[in-house]
Every structure is written in structure tokens, then in C-alpha cells.
C-alpha distance (Angstrom), angle and dihedral (degrees) to the residues before:
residue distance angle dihedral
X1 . . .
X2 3.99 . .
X3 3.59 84.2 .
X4 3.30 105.5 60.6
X5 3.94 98.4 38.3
X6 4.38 82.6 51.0
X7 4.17 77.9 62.3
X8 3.74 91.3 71.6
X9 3.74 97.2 31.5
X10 3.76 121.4 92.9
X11 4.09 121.5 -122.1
X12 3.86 90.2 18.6
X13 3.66 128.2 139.5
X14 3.68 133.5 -138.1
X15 3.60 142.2 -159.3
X16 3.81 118.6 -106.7
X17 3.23 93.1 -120.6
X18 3.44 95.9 53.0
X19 4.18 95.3 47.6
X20 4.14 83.9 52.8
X21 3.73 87.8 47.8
X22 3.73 83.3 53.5
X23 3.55 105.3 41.2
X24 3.74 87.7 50.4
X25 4.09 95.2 54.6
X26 3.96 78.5 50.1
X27 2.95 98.7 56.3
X28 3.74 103.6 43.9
X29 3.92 91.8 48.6
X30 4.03 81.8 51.0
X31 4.03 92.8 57.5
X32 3.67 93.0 48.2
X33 3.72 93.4 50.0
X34 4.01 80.4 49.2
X35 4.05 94.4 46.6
X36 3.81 97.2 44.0
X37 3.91 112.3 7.4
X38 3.97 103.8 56.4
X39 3.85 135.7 84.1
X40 4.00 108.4 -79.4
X41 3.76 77.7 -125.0
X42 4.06 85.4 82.5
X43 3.62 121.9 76.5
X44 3.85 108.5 -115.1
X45 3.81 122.1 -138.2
X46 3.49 105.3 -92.9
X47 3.90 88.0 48.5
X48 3.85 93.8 52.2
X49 4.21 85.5 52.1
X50 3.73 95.9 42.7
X51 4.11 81.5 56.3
X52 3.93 98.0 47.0
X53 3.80 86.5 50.3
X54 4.04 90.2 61.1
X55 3.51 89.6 46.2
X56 3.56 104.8 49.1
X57 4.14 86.6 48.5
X58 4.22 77.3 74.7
X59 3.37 117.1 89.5
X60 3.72 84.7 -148.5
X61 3.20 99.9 59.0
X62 3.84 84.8 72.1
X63 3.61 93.7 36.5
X64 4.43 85.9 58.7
X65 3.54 86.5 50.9
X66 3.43 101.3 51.0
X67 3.72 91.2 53.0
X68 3.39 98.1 49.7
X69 3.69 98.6 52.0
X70 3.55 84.2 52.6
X71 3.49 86.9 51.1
X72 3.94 98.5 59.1
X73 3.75 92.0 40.4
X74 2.99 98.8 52.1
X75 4.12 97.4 50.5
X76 3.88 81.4 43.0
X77 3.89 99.2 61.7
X78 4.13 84.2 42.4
X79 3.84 96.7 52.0
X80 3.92 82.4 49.7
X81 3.58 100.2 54.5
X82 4.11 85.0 36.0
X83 3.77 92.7 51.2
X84 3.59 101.1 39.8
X85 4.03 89.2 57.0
X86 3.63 97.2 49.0
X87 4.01 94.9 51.8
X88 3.58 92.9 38.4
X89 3.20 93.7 55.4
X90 3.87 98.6 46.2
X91 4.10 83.9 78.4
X92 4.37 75.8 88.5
X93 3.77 103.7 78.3
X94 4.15 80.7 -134.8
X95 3.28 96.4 66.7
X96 4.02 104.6 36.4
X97 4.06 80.8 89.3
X98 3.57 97.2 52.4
X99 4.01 85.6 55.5
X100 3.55 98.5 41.9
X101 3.62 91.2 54.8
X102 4.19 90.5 50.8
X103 3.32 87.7 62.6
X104 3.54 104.1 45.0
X105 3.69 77.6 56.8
X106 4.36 93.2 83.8
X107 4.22 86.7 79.7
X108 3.83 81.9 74.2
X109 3.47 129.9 104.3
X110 3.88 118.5 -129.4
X111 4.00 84.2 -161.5
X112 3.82 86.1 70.5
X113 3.71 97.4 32.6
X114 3.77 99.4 56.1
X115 3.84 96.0 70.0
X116 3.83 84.2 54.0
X117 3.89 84.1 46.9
X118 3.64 100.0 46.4
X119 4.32 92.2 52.2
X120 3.54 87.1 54.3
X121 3.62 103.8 48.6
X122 3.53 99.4 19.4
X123 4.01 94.8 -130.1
X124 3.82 133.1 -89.1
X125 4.34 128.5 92.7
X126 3.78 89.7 -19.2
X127 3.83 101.6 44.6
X128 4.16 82.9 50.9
X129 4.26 84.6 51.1
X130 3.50 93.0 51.1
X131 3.78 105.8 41.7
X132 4.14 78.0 54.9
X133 3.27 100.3 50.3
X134 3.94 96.8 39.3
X135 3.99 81.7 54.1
X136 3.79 100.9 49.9
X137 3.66 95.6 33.5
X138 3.81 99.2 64.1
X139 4.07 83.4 50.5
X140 3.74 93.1 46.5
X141 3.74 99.2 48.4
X142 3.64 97.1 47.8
X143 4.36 87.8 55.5
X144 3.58 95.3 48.1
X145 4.01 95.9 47.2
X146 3.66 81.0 53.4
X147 3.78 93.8 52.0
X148 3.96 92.3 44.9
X149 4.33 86.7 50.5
X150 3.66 87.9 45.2
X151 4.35 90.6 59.1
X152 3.66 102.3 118.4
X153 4.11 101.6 -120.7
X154 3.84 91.5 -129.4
X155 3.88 77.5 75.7
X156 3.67 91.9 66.8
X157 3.64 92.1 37.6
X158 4.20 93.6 56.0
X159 3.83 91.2 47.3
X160 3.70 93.1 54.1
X161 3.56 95.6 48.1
X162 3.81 87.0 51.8
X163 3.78 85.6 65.3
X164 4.06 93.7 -99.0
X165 3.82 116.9 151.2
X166 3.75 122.7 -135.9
X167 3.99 86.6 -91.4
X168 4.28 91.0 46.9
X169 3.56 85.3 45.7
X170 3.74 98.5 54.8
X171 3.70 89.2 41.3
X172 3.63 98.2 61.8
X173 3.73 109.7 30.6
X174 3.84 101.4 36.0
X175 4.17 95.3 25.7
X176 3.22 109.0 26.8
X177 4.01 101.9 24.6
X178 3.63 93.7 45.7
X179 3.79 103.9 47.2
X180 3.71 102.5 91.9
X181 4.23 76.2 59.4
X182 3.74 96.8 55.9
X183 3.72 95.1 45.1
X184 3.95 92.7 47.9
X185 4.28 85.3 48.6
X186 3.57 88.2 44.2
X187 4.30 91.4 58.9
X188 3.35 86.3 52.6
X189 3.86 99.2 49.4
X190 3.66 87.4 51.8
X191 3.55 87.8 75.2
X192 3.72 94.9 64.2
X193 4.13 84.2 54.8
X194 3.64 91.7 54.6
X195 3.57 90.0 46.8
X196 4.13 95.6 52.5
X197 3.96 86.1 50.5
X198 3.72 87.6 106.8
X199 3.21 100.2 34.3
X200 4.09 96.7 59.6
X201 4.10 92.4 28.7
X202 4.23 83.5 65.7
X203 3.53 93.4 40.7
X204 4.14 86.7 58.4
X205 3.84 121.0 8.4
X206 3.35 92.8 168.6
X207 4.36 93.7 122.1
X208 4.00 94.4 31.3
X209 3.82 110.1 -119.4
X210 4.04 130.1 173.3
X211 3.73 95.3 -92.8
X212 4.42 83.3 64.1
X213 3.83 89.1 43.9
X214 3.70 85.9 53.1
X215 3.78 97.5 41.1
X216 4.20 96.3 50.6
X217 3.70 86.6 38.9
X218 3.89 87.3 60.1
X219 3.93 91.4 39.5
X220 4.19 83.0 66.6
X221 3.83 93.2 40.7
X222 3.44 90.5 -115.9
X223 4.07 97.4 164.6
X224 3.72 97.2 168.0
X225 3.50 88.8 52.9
X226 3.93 94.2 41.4
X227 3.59 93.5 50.3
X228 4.12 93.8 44.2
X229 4.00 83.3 54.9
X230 3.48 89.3 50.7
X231 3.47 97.5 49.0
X232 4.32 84.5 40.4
X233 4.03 78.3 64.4
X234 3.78 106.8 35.7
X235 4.35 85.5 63.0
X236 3.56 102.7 42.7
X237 4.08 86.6 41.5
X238 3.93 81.1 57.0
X239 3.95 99.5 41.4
X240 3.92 91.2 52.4
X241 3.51 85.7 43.0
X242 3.82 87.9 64.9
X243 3.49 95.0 37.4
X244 3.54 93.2 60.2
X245 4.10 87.1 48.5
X246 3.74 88.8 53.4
X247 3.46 88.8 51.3
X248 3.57 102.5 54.9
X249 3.95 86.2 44.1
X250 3.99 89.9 55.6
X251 4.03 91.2 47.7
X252 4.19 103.5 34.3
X253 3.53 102.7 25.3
X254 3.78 92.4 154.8
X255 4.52 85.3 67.8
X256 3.94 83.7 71.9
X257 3.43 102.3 36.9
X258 4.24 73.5 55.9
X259 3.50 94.7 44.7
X260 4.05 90.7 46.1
X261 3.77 91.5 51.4
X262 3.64 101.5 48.8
């Protein structure tokens, strides 16, 4: 009884067994709004699954996932590297500029920028790469300069009185004491990779990928097949998602055990 009147009360907490409970009633009431309540317009459920089942009888289907997964991981792990240089090395006054102006750089429009992109690189795999990484990276820099302004300056302070240098002191309170920070910002950057997908897979379909299945699909007006692409996305988005959150887990366990205690 407590737990359901906590439901309607603000600031409570709830079991996790009772927010799955919930989240499951949710999201049954939300498929039979979807099956019986929306415009005929919409592809219902069983439409949507009757669609996926063609698609995954192609062996390409599988072969346009596996390339772009590889796709978004691989612009991931470059925006890290990318990201981690440019804000580490805004510590020198000389380059704090540099990084301020990377992350003004989000305002900008990748609809304009990819012409610039595609005379540079001259398209295919690595035009794809660096569209993603342009697009994360100005997201990516501008969190992590925020995390290295938000260091408390009794941080600093400690390390030097431990007989750090300037160098010892940058490598373990904004390196080293940070990290677990970065990687957790980095999951959640990811996202905005697996959302461009489409985006840079029409720009350039010269290797295939889901984001040109999805594209010609929608050319033909396909909607069941659209929508069982979308949904093709929408779970492996999630299940690298929480990959990427047993990852950091495995490698900075002490962040949770943080997290936990707070």
C-alpha cells in the first residue's frame, strides 16, 4: 500500500521491482494505444514484426548492421582519443583558445559542413568517420572542459603538498582523477553517433550500412519496414548503451561505489 501511494508522492523512492512492474504496465497500455488508438497511417505492431522478419531473412541486413556498428565505434574511440587531447591540453594557457573555439563549434551545421568535408576527403568510410567525429567532438569537448573547471582547487592544493609538480599534478587530478568522468560522458556521447548513422550513411552509401537500408526503404514508403529499422536501431542503441555502462563498471569500479554512497 505505501508503495503505491509513494507513486504519486514527490521525492519518494521505489523498489526495483516495483519501477519494472511499472514500466511494464506502461508499456503494455502504450502498445495498445499504438495497436488500436493511432492514425491507420502508422504501422501497427504486428505489421512492424511481420517487416523485421523479411528483413532479417537477408543476409544483408546483418551484413548493414555490422558495418554500421563498426561505424559508430569506431568514430567513438577517435572522438575519445581526439577529445581527451584537446582538453588536456588546455591546462597550457596556449591552448585553452584552441579548445574553447572546438566547442563553440556545436552552433554549426553539419548540412553545410559536409560539402567542405566531402572536398577534403573525397567521400566513402572515412568521410562517414569524420562527419562523426566532427559531430560528437564539438559536444564532447565542451562537457569535459566543464568537468576540468568544475575540479574543486583544494585538489590542486593536496597534490602539491604531496610533493607533485605542475605536470604530477595535472596527471592525477585532471587525468587520472577524472577518467572514470570522461568514459561515463563518452557513453553518453555515443548516442549522438548512433543517432547521425543516417544522416552520414545517405550522405555516402558507398559500403551499405543500416542508415541506407533505412533511407531507400523510406524512398518506397515502406513504413513497416522504416519503422522495423527503427526499432532494429532503437535496441542495439540501448544494448551498447549498457555495454558501455558495464564497461566503465569493470574498469572504475570505485565511480559507483561513489555514486552508491552519495
Amino acid at each position: 500500500m505505501n508503495e503505491l501511494r509513494h507513486l504519486f508522492s514527490p521525492n519518494k523512492s521505489l523498489s526495483k521491482r516495483t519501477l519494472i512492474t511499472l514500466g511494464l504496465v506502461q508499456l503494455g497500455f502504450a502498445i495498445l494505444f499504438w495497436t488500436f488508438g493511432t492514425s491507420s497511417v502508422v504501422p501497427k505492431p504486428l505489421d512492424i514484426l511481420r517487416a523485421l522478419k523479411e528483413l532479417t531473412q537477408s543476409q544483408d541486413f546483418f551484413t548493414d548492421l555490422a558495418t554500421s556498428t563498426w561505424l559508430a565505434c569506431q568514430s567513438v574511440a577517435i572522438t575519445f582519443v581526439v577529445s581527451l587531447v584537446i582538453v588536456y591540453a588546455s591546462v597550457l594557457p596556449f591552448f585553452r583558445p584552441i579548445a574553447q573555439m572546438v566547442s563553440k563549434a556545436r552552433f554549426l551545421s553539419l548540412v553545410g559542413l559536409s560539402f567542405l568535408f566531402t572536398m577534403a576527403i573525397s567521400g566513402g568510410h572515412d568521410l562517414k568517420v569524420s562527419l562523426l567525429v566532427f559531430g560528437m567532438t564539438v559536444f564532447y569537448v565542451t562537457s569535459l572542459l566543464d568537468i576540468v573547471d568544475s575540479i574543486p582547487r583544494h585538489e590542486f592544493h593536496h597534490a602539491r603538498t604531496l610533493g607533485l609538480g605542475e605536470w604530477g599534478v595535472v596527471r592525477e587530478v585532471v587525468v587520472l582523477g577524472r577518467i572514470d568522468q570522461a568514459f561515463e560522458l563518452l557513453r553518453q556521447n555515443f548516442a549522438i553517433a548512433w543517432m547521425m548513422l543516417t544522416m552520414v550513411e545517405g550522405i555516402s552509401r558507398a559500403e551499405g550500412g543500416i542508415g541506407a537500408l533505412l533511407l531507400n526503404q523510406n524512398k518506397h514508403l515502406r513504413l513497416d519496414a522504416v519503422f522495423a529499422i527503427q526499432l532494429t536501431i532503437f535496441l542495439i542503441g540501448i544494448a551498447l548503451d549498457g555495454l558501455l555502462g558495464l564497461a566503465r563498471r569493470f574498469f572504475f569500479p570505485y565511480s559507483v561505489l561513489t555514486k552508491v554512497a552519495r
